[in-house]
C-alpha positions, -999 to 999 in steps of 0.1 A, spaced: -136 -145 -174 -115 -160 -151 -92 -178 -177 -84 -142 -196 -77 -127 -157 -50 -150 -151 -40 -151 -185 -34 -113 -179 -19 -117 -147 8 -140 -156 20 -126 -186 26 -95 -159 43 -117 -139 68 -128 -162 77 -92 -173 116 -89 -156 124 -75 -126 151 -50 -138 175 -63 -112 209 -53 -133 194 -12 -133 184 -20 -92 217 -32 -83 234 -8 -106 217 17 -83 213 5 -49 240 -19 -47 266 -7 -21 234 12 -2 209 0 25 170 -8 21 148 -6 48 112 -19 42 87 -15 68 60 -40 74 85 -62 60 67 -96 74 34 -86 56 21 -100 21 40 -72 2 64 -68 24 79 -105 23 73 -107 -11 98 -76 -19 121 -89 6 122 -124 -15 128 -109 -44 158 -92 -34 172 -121 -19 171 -138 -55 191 -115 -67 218 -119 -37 211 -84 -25 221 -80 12 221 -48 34 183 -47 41 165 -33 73 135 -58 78 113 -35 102 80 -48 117 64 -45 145 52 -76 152 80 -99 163 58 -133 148 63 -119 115 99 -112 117 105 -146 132 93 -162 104 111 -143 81 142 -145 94 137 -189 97 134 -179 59 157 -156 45 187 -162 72 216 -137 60 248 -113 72 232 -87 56 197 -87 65 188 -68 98 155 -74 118 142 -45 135 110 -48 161 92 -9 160 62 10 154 68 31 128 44 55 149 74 59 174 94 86 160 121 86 184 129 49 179 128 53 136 150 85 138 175 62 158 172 37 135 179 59 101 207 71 121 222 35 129 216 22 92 215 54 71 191 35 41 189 50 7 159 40 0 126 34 20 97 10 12 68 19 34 44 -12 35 33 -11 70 -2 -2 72 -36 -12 88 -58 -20 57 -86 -47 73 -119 -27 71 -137 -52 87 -117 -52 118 -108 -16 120 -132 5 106 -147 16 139 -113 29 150 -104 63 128 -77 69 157 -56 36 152 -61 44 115 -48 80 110 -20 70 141 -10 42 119 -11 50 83 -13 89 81 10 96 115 28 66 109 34 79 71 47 113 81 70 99 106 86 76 78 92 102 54 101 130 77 126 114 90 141 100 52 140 136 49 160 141 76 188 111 69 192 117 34 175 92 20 173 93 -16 143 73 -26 108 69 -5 81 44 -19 47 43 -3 20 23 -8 -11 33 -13 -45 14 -21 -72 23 -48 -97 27 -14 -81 59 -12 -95 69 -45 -134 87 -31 -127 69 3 -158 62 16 -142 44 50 -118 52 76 -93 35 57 -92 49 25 -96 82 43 -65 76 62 -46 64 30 -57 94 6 -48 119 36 -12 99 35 -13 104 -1 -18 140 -1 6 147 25 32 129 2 17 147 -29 29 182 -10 60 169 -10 66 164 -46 83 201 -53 114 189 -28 142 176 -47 159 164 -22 141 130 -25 125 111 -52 89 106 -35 67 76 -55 32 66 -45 20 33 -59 -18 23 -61 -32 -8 -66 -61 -29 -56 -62 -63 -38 -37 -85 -33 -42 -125 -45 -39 -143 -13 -27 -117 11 -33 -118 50 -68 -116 56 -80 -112 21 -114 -125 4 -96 -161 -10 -83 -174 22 -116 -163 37 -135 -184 8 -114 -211 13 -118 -208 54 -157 -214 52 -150 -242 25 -127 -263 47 -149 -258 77 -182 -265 60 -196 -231 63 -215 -207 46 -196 -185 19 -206 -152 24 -209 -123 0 -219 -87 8 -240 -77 -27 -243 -96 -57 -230 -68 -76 -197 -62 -58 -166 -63 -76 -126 -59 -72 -95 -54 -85 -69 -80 -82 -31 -84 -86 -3 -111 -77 21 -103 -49 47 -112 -72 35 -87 -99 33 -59 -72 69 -63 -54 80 -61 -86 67 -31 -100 78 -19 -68 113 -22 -74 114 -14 -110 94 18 -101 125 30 -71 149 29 -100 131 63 -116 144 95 -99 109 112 -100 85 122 -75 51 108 -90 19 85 -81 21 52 -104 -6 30 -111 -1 -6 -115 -19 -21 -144 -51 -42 -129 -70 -55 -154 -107 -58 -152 -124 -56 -121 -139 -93 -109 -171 -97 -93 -170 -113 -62 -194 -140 -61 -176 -151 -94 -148 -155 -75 -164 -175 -50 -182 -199 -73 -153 -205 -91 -129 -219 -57 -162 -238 -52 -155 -256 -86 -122 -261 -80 -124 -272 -51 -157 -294 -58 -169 -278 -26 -208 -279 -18 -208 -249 6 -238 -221 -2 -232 -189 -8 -252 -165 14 -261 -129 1 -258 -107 34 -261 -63 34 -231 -43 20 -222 -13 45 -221 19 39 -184 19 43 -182 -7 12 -182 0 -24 -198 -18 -51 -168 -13 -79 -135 4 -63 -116 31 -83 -83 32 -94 -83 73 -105 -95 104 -92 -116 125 -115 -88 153 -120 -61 125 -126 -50 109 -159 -25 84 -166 7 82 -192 27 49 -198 60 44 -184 88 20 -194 79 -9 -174 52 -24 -189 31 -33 -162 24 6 -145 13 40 -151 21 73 -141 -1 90 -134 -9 131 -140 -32 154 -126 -54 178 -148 -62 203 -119 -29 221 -111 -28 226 -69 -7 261 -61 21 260 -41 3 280 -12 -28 254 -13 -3 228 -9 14 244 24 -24 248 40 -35 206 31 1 202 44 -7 219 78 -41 203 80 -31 171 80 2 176 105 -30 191 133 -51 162 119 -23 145 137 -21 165 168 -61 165 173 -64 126 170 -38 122 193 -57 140 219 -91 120 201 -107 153 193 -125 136 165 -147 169 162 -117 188 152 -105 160 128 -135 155 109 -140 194 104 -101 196 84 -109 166 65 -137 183 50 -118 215 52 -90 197 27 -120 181 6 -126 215 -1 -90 231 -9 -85 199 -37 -119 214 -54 -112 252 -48 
């Protein structure tokens, strides 16, 4: 099981980054990435450095993670930024200052665990957050906006995903302006990101504890970081506005995963079987049921299509939803919120 998984996931990983096409396009322009000091963030910002690209915007807002970054990829070119990409004025002066042409947004609160019990953190963050980013590439001309998404956004049954799928279908709205190529990407878990299940295994191993699992039954889908950032960039070359789906392979139950770092690392810790919530899946999905998926040209990602056409008006109303979804949460009228996310549930099935 395990053997054919990372069989899989390293004949993705060497599939080329298409860095010749990339600089062909980008190469005299700017890059800004938020939640550049993150798992997918770095990641994106080391592959560019491979290939000697310099004028990129390194925007976080934690000033940790930009320090370590910057002991790490030291250049001319590379500009650190400290904001909250919730602070509109501050990212309107910064498009202004470094006019990018295209925009990675990474930055995003994605811990269920730890955030769950705050919807308005979430929806400031990764919906209001969101809008901010590509309102104001809108704005500057930017030519290219990447955002990325998570397959908990596919039937969210958390906070979270709600937050992300709300992000996505502002972004969706957005598809019929062509004065920017707008690209969702979906994927599961990252291998080894901040916070995720294998550093957590290996946490309890090292400090003798108990490795916990939530259901016997629960399952994931897992991807390199390497894979991801590159997909990524191969996927800002297209001038299209479309949601991709990077290829994941089989989903991986958990307490495989977990017995198998025991072996490895000959550990004797137990693994304890504890209550999954309510805001926890047994298997996550990767598609809605109205969406399908078509290959592209890099191997590793799909685009995908959607079978239920959404008119143009229908749009405009999930559009205004969401922008008072933003207004009531800042005033925490949760009441108010709740009642237009249902109200949107029910435009997508009208």
């Amino acid at each position: 099981m395990f053997e054919s998984f990372f069989i899989q996931q390293a004949l993705q990983k060497s599939t080329p980054f298409m860095s010749d096409d990339f600089l062909k396009k980008y190469k005299n322009d700017t890059i800004l990435i938020t939640g550049a000091g993150g798992s997918i963030g770095s990641k994106i910002v080391e592959k560019l450095t491979e290939i000697n690209f310099k004028n990129i915007v390194l925007l976080d807002q934690s000033e940790f993670h930009l320090f370590k970054l910057k002991k790490k990829h030291f250049s001319s070119g590379f500009n650190y930024e400290i904001a909250d990409i919730r602070d509109k004025r501050k990212i309107e002066y910064l498009f202004q200052i470094y006019k990018p042409k295209l925009v990675i947004h990474a930055a995003a609160y994605k811990h269920v665990s730890l955030i769950e019990n705050d919807a308005y953190e979430l929806i400031r963050t990764n919906l209001e957050g969101t809008i901010n980013m590509f309102t104001s590439s809108l704005k500057y001309a930017v030519s290219d906006f990447i955002f990325i998404s998570t397959d908990k956004a596919v039937n969210p049954v958390n906070n979270m995903g709600v937050s992300k799928m709300l992000a996505e279908l502002f972004l969706k709205s957005n598809f019929n302006n062509k004065k920017i190529n707008t690209k969702i990407i979906r994927f599961g878990n990252v291998i080894n990101s901040n916070g995720s299940v294998i550093p957590i295994f290996l946490d309890a191993i090292y400090n003798g504890s108990a490795i916990e699992i939530r259901n016997e039954a629960v399952e994931r889908y897992f991807i390199y970081d390497d894979v991801v950032a590159k997909n990524i960039l191969n996927i800002s070359i297209h001038d299209s506005n479309s949601l991709y789906l990077l290829e994941m392979n089989s989903p991986i139950k958990i307490i495989d995963l977990a017995n198998y770092i025991k072996r490895i690392k000959k550990s004797s810790s137990i693994i304890t079987i504890t209550n999954l919530s309510k805001k926890e899946k047994i298997t996550e999905e990767l598609l809605n049921s109205d969406e399908s998926i078509e290959k592209t040209n890099y191997l590793d990602c799909y685009r995908t299509k959607n079978s239920t056409i959404i008119d143009k008006e229908i749009w405009k109303e999930i559009r205004k939803e969401i922008i008072d979804i933003v207004k009531n949460n800042k005033t925490f009228n949760h009441k108010v919120v709740d009642s237009k996310i249902q109200h949107i549930d029910y435009l997508i099935e009208k």
